[in-house]
C-alpha positions in Angstrom: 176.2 -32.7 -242.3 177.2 -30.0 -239.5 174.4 -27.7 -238.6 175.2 -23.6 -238.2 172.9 -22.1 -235.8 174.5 -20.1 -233.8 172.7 -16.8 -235.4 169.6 -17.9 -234.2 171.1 -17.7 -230.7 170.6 -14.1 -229.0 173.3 -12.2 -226.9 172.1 -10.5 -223.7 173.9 -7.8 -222.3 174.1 -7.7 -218.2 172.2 -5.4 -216.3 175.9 -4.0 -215.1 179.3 -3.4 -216.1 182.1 -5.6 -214.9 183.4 -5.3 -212.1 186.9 -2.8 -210.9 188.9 -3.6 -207.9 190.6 -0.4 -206.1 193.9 0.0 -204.1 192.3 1.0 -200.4 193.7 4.3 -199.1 195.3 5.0 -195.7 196.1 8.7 -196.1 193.0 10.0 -194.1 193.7 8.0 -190.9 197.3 8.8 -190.8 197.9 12.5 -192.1 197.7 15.5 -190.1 194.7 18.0 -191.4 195.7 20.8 -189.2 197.3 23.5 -191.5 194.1 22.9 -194.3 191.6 25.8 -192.5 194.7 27.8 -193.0 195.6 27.2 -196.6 191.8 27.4 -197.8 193.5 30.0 -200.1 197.4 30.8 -200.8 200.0 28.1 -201.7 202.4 27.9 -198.5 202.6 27.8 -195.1 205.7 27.9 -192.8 206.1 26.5 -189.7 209.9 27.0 -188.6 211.4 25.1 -186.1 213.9 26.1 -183.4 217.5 25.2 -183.1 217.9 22.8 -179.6 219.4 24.6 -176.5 222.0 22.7 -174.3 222.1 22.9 -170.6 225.0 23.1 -169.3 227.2 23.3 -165.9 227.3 26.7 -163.7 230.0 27.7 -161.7 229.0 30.4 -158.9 230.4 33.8 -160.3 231.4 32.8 -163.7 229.5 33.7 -166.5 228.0 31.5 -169.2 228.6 32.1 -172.6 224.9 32.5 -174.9 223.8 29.9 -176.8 222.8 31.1 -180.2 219.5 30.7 -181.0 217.9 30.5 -185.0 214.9 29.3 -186.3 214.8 27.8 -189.6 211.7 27.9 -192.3 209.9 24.9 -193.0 207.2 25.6 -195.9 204.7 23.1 -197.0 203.6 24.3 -200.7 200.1 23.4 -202.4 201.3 21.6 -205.7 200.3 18.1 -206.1 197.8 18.9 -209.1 196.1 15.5 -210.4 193.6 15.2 -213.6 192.6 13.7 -215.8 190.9 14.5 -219.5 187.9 12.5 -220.5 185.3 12.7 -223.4 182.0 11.1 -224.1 180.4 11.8 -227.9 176.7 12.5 -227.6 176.1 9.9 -230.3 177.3 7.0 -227.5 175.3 8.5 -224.8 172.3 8.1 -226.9 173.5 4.4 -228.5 175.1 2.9 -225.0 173.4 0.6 -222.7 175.7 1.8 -220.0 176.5 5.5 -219.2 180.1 5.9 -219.7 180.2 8.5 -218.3 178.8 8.0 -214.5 181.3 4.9 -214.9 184.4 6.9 -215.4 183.3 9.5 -213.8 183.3 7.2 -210.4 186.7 5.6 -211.1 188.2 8.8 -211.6 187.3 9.8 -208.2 189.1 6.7 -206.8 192.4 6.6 -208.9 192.5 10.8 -207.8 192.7 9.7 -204.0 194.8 6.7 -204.6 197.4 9.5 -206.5 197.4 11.0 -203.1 197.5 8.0 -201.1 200.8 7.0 -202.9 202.4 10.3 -202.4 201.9 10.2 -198.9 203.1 6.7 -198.2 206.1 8.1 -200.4 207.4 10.3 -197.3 208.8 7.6 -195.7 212.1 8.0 -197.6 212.1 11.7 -195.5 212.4 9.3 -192.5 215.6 10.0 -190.2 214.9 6.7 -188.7 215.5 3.0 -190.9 214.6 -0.6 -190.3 216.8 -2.3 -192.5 218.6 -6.2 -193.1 221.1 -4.9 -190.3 218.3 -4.6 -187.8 217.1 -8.4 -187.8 221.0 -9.2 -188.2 221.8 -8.8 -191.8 224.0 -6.1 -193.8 223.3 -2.3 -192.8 221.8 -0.7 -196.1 220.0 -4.1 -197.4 216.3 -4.9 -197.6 214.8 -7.4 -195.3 213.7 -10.8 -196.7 211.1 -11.4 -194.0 209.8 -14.7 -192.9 208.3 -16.4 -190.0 212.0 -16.4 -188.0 212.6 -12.7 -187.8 208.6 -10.9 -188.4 209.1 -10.0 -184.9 212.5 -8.9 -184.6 211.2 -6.1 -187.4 208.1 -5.1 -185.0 210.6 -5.0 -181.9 213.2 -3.0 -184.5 210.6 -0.4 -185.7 209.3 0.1 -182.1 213.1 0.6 -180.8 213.3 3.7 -183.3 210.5 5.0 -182.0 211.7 4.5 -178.7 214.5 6.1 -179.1 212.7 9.4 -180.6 210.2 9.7 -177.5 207.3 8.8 -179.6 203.9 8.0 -177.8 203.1 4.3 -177.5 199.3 5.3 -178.4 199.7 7.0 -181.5 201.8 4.8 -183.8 201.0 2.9 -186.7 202.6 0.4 -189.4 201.4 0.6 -192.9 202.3 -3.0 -194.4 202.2 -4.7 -197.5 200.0 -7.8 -198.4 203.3 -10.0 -198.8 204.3 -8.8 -195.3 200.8 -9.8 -193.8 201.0 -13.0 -195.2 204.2 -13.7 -193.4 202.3 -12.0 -190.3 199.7 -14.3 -190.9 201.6 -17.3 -190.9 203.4 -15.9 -187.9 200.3 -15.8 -185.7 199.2 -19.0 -187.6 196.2 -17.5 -189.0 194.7 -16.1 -185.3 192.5 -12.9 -185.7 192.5 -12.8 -182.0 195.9 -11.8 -181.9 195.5 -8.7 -184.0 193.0 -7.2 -181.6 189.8 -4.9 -183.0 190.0 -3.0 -185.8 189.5 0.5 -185.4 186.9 1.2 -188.6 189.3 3.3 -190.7 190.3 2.5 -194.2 192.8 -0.1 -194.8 193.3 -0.6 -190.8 194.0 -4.4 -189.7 193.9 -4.7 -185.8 197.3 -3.9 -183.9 200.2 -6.1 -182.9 203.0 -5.0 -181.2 201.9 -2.0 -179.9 201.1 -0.6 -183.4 198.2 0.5 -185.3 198.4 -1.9 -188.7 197.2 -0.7 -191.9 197.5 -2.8 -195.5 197.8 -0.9 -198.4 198.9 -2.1 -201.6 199.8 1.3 -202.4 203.3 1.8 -200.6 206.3 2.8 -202.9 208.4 0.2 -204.7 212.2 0.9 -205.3 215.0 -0.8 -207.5 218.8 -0.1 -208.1 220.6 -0.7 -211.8 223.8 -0.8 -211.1 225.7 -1.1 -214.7 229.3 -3.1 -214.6 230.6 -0.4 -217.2 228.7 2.3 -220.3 225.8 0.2 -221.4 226.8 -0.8 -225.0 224.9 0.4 -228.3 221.9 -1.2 -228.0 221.9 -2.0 -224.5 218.3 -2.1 -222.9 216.6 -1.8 -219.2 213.2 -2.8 -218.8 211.4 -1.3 -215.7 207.7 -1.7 -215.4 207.5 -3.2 -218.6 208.3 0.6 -220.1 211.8 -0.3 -222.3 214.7 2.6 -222.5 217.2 1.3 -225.0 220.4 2.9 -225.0 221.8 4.5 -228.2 225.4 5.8 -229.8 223.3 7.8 -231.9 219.9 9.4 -230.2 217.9 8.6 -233.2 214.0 9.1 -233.3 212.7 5.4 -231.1 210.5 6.0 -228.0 212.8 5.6 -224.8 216.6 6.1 -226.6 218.8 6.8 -224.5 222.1 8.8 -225.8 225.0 6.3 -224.5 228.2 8.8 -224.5 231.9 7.8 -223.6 230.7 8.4 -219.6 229.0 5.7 -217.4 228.1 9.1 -215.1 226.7 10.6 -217.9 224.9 8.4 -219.8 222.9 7.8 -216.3 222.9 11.4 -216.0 220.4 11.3 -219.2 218.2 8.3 -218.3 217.3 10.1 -214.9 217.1 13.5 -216.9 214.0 11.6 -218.5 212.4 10.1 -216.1 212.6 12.7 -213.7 211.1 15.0 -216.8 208.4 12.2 -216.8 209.2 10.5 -219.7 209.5 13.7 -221.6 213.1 13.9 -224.0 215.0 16.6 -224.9 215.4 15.0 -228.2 219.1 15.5 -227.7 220.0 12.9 -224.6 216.8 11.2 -224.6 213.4 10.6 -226.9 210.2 10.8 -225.0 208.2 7.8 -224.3 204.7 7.0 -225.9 202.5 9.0 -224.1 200.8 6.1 -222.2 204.6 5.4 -220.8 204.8 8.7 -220.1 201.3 8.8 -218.2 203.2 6.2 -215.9 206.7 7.7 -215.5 205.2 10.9 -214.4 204.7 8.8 -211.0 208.2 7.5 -210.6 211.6 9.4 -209.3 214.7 9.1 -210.3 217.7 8.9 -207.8 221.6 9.8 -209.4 224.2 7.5 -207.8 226.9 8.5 -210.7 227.4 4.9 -210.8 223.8 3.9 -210.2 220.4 4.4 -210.8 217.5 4.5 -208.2 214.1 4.4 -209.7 211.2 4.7 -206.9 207.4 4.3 -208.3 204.9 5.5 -206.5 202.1 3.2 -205.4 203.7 0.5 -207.4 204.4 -1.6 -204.3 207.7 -3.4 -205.7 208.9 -2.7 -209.4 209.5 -5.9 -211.8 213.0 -4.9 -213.6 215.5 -6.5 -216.5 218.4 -5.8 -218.5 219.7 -6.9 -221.7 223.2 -7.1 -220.2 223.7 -9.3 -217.2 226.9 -7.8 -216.0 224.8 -5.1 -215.4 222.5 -5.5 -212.5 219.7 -4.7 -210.7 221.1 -5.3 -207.0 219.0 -8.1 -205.7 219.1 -6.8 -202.0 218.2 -3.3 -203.3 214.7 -4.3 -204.7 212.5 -2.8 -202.2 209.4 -1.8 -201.0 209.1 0.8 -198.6 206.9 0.2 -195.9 206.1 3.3 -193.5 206.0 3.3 -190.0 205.5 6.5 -187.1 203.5 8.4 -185.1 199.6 9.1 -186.6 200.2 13.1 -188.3 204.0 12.9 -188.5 202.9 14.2 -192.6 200.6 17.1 -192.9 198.2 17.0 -195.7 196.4 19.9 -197.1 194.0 19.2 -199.6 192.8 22.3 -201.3 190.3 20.9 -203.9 189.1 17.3 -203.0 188.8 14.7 -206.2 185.8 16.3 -208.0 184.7 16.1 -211.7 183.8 19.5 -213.6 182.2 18.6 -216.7 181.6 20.9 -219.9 179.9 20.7 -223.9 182.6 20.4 -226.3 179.8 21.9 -229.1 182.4 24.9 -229.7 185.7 23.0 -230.2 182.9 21.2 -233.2 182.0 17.9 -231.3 178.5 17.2 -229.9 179.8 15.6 -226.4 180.9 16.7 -222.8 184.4 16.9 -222.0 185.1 15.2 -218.5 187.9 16.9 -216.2 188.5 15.5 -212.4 191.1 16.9 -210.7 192.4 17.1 -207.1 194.9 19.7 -205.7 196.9 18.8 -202.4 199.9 19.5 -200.4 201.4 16.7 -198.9 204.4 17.5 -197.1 207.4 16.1 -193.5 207.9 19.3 -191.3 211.0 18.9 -189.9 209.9 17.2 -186.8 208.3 14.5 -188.4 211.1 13.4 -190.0 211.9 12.0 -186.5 208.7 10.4 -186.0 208.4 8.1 -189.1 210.6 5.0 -189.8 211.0 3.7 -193.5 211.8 -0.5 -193.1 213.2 -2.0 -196.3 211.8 -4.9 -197.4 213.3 -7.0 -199.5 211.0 -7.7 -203.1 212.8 -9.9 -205.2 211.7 -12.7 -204.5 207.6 -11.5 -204.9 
């Protein structure tokens, strides 16, 4: 005999939701605010920068010849937009034990400032200055893999750059990953003490080395497909987990890729939709699934003609295949970008913080509220503090 009871047994519902866990955002300790009382209205503001005068020898009774002088614009322009459209049927508010709404309405207001977060910490590739395999040793244009040996020699490296650019000791920072902090960590073998106080801003780690140390999950990852020859009919690369499959024929499939008689050119078409954010012309490309698309619309797409750079924001390192192994994604070129410099070397203006508006959707025929946040920033390297910042390559692979 086997006994069935189990409707007899209630099911309780928590007094709360589960639990979400949140990238932590750097932006506002590191940014420079300065140009946002200007641009409360308007969409750009310049701030040109002057050409470099040369002094020279003078010789009594000889003239000099003039130096030419020119300033060149520098414009930062208002147009990161970020939104999102949510919707919550009357019928649920009334039947839910939870309010959807105040949930996602909270969330929304974090994932908005993480979308800035990430697009600041993307300016690092505006760097003039690079810490890179060649700095600790290696091959020049190579990631770092970082351990124990040679953590310091990339702390001595980044500090030489700045060196070399006149920055102020007391105003830089490091924004590290969690991998590189546990390689820091093991470094210092697990001594606090040695990071020094922590200054109270977001993300913000103590200092070692001089530097301010900030550990954000939310720095841009970066990989390189480097095909042998035209990817066959058929051929696939996985990035992300979003597939692009490359086609003689264009066909109707989410992510085909036209393959044509050119390696150039078939590339040319794969970062033609990306850089479109997943969006096809339905003639080289067919658009993703709108969820893919939702994540493209954060990546960039670099043209090599014989390669393909794909940099996500936020996405910290990028997990990548192909269906061909002759054609690779270059091991050493598997990055993520962490972002060293002086504290404002990127001017922020943010013209709308994340907010929610919120309306009745009674006249589109549904008894509900339609949910939109949306933030609206500039984020943006004057020419100056391109010398000010210092991108260090570290190698991902292997994470």
């Amino acid at each position: 005999m086997a006994n069935s009871l189990g409707a007899m047994s209630p099911t309780y519902w928590s007094r709360r939701m589960g639990r979400k866990l949140y990238k932590t955002d750097v932006f506002r300790a590191l940014a420079n605010f300065e140009e946002q009382a200007v641009l409360k209205d308007g969409l750009k503001v310049d701030r040109p920068y002057r050409a470099n005068i040369v002094v020279e020898n003078y010789t009594k009774g000889t003239a000099l010849t003039a130096q030419d002088l020119t300033a060149t614009s520098d414009q930062l322009t208002v147009d990161t937009i970020k939104a999102a459209l949510l919707y919550v049927d009357n019928v649920d508010k009334i039947q839910n034990k939870y309010s959807a709404a105040n949930a996602w309405i909270d969330e929304a207001g974090k994932r908005l400032s993480n979308a800035l977060d990430a697009r600041f910490l993307y300016q690092v590739f505006n760097a003039n200055l690079t810490v890179d395999d060649a700095s600790v040793g290696g091959t020049s244009g190579n990631g770092i893999t970082v351990d124990t040996t040679n953590i310091v020699d990339v702390f001595a490296a980044v500090n030489l750059q700045l060196d070399l650019q006149n920055v102020e000791e007391e105003q830089r920072f490091f924004v590290i990953s969690p991998h590189f902090y546990s390689v820091l960590w093991k470094y210092i073998a697990g001594k606090m003490s040695m990071l020094g106080d922590r200054t109270g801003e977001n993300g913000n780690i103590g200092e070692y080395a001089g530097l301010k140390l900030y550990k954000s999950n939310n720095v841009t990852g970066s990989a390189r497909w480097t095909p042998a020859n035209n990817p066959s009919d058929e051929d696939t690369i996985t990035i992300q987990g979003i597939t692009f499959t490359f086609q003689s024929v264009i066909g109707s499939a989410a992510g085909n890729v036209l393959q044509t008689t050119s390696t150039a050119v078939t590339i040319d078409a794969l970062v033609a939709l990306i850089n479109a954010g997943g969006v096809g012309d339905g003639v080289n490309s067919v658009s993703l699934s709108t969820a893919n698309q939702r994540t493209v619309q954060d990546w960039v797409a670099v043209d090599g003609t014989t390669y393909i750079e794909v940099r996500a924001f936020g996405a910290s390192y990028l997990t990548v295949t192909g269906s061909d192994a002759t054609d690779v994604w270059t091991t050493t070129q598997q990055l993520q970008n962490l972002f060293a410099g002086r504290k404002g070397c990127v001017d922020m203006v943010i013209q709308k913080e994340p907010s929610v508006e919120q309306g009745s959707t009674v006249s589109a025929g549904k008894s509900g509220t339609n949910i939109l946040p949306m933030t609206l920033a500039g984020i943006f390297t004057f020419n100056q503090g391109k010398n000010e910042m210092v991108r260090v390559k570290l190698r991902s692979d292997a994470f």
